[in-house]
C-alpha positions in Angstrom: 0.0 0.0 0.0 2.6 2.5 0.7 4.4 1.3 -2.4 1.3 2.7 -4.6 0.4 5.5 -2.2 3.7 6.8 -0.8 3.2 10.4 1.0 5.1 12.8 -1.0 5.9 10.8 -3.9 8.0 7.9 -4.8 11.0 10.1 -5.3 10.9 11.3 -1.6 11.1 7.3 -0.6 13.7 6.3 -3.3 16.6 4.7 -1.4 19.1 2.3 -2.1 21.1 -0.7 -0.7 24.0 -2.2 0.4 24.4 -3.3 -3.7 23.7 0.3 -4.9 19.6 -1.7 -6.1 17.2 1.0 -5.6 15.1 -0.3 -2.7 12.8 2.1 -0.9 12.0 1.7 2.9 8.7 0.6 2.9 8.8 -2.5 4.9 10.0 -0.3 8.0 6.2 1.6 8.5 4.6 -1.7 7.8 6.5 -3.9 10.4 6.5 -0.5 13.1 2.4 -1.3 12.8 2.5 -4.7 13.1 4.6 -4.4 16.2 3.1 -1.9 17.8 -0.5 -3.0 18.7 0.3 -6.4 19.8 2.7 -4.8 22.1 0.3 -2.6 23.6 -2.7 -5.4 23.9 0.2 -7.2 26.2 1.9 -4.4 27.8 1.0 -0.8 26.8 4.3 0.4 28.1 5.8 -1.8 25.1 3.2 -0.6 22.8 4.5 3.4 23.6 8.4 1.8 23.1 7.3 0.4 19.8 5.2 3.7 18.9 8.3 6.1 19.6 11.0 4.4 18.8 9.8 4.0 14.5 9.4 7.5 14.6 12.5 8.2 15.8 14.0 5.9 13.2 11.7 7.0 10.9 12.9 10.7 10.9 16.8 9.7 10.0 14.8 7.5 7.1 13.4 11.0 5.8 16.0 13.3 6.9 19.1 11.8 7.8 18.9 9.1 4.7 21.1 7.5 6.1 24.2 9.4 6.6 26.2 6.2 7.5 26.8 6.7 11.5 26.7 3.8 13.1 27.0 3.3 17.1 26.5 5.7 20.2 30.0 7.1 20.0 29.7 8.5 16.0 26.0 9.5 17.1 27.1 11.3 19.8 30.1 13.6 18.0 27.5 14.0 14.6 25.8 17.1 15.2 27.6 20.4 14.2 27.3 23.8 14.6 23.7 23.0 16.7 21.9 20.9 13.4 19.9 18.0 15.1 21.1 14.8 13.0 19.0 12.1 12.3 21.1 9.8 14.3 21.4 12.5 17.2 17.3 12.0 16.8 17.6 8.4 16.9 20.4 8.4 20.0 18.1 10.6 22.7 14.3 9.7 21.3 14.8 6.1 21.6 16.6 6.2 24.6 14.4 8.3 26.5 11.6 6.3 25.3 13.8 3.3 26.7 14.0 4.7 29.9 10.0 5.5 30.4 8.8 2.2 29.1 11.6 0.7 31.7 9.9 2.5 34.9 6.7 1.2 33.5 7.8 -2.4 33.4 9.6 -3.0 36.4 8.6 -2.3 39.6 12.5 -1.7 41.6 14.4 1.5 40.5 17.0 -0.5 39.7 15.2 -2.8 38.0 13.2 0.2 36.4 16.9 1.7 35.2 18.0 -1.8 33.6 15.0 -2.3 31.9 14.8 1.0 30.1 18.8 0.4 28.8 17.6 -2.7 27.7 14.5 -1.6 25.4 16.5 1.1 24.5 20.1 -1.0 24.0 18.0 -3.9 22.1 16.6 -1.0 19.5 19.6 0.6 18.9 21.7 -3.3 18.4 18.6 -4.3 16.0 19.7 -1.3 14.0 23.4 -2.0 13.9 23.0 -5.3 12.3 20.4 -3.8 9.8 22.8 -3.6 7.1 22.1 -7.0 5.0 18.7 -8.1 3.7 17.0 -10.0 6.5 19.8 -9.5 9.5 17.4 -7.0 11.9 14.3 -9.9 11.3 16.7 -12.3 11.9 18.2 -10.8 14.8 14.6 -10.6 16.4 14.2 -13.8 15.7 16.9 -15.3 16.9 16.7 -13.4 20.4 13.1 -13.2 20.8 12.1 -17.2 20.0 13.7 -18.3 23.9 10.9 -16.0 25.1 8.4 -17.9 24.1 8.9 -20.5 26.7 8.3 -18.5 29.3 4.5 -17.4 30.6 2.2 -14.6 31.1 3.3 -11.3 29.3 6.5 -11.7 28.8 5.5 -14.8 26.5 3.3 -12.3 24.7 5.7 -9.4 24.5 8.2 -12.5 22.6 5.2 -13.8 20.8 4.8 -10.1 19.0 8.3 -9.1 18.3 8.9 -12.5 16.6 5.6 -12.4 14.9 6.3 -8.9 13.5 10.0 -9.7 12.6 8.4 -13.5 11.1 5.8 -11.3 8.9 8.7 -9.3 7.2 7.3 -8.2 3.6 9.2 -10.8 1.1 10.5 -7.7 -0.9 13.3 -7.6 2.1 14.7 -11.3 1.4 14.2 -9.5 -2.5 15.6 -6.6 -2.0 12.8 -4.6 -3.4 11.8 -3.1 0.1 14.3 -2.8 3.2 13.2 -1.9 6.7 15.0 0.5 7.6 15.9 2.6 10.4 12.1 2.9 11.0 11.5 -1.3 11.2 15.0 -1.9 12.7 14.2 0.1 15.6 10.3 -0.7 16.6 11.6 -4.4 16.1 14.4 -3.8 18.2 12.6 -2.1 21.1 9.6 -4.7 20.8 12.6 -7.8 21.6 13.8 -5.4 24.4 10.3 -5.3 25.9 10.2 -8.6 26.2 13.5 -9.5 27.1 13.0 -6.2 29.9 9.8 -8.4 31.6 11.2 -12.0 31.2 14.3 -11.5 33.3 15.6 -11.0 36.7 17.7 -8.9 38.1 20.8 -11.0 36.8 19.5 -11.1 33.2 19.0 -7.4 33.3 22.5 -6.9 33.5 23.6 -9.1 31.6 21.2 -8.2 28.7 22.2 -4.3 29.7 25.9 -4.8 29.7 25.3 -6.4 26.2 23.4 -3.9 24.7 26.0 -0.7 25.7 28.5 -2.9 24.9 27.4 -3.2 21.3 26.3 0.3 20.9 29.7 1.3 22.0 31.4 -1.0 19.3 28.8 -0.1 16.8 30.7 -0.2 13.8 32.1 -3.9 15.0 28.7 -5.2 15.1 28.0 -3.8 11.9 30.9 -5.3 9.8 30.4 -8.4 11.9 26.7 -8.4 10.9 28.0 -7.9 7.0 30.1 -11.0 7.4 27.7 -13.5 8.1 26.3 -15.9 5.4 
């Protein structure tokens, strides 16, 4: 539908990929809706993670296009002369958003803290590894599918980031549609959501300690993502 109705016109969506194919970012909006009402049915702190975090990815779509910055560190030392970047956008929104959806999910400050670096750390690292066809669905995936096991919400919260990131629009695995920063990031913060409710206080930090790390070695995890088969 956006394909055929895209606001603006097509030329304001034209984009292209990692193979210089022209490949607009349409998949992104559609997968941002399909993640964020489940979310909110389960939890609607998760829903408001999902609901500001494509936004916020959605504005570098439109007005950073992708200026190549990957990871906190570049993020942080982008803006000049007081212009508000795309990824400066990205950086702040999402983790802000992070941090409110946190105190909603937990209960313990500490806990409340943790979470909201998690939403916001899993958002971010689901970005990083968009750089290939299918890697931010498959990241989701990969993470999210142990959280099924587990019951009550946190089963639900897995249950819709895996479902969104397993209803992917074909045109991705084609290359005729990519996700981007708009579908990396409401997947990302929809695995975090889940992963914030479905662990203790040890998984926290281990999940926390994960996330930083990989936004602080964002261009790492990028070329590492680029490597894989």
């Amino acid at each position: 539908m956006l394909r055929a109705t895209a606001p603006g016109g097509r030329a304001h969506w034209k984009r292209t990929n990692h193979a210089g194919r022209a490949a607009g970012p349409y998949a992104g909006p559609a997968s941002a809706l399909a993640a964020a009402p489940t979310t909110g049915r389960t939890r609607p702190a998760a829903g408001f993670a999902v609901l500001a975090a494509g936004p916020c990815g959605a504005y570098d779509d439109v007005a950073g296009a992708g200026d190549g910055r990957r990871g906190s560190r570049a993020r942080l030392s982008a803006p000049h002369g007081g212009e508000v970047t795309g990824g400066a956008v990205e950086l702040f929104g999402i983790s802000a958003a992070g941090l409110a959806a946190g105190a909603l999910l937990r209960e313990r400050p500490l806990d409340k803290v943790l979470a909201g670096v998690v939403v916001a750390g899993a958002a971010h690292f689901v970005d990083l590894v968009d750089v290939r066809p299918d890697r931010a669905a498959g990241a989701v995936l990969v993470c999210g599918v142990p959280g099924l096991a587990q019951r009550g919400s946190a089963a639900g919260l897995s249950a819709a980031a895996t479902g969104a990131a397993g209803a992917v629009p074909p045109d991705d695995v084609r290359e005729r549609a990519m996700l981007g920063d708009t579908g990396a990031h409401a997947l990302g913060a929809a695995l975090g959501t889940a992963i914030a409710l479905g662990n203790g206080w040890a998984g926290l930090v281990a999940h926390a300690v994960a996330v930083v790390t990989a936004a602080a070695h964002g261009e790492r995890v990028s070329a590492w993502a680029r490597s894989l088969v």
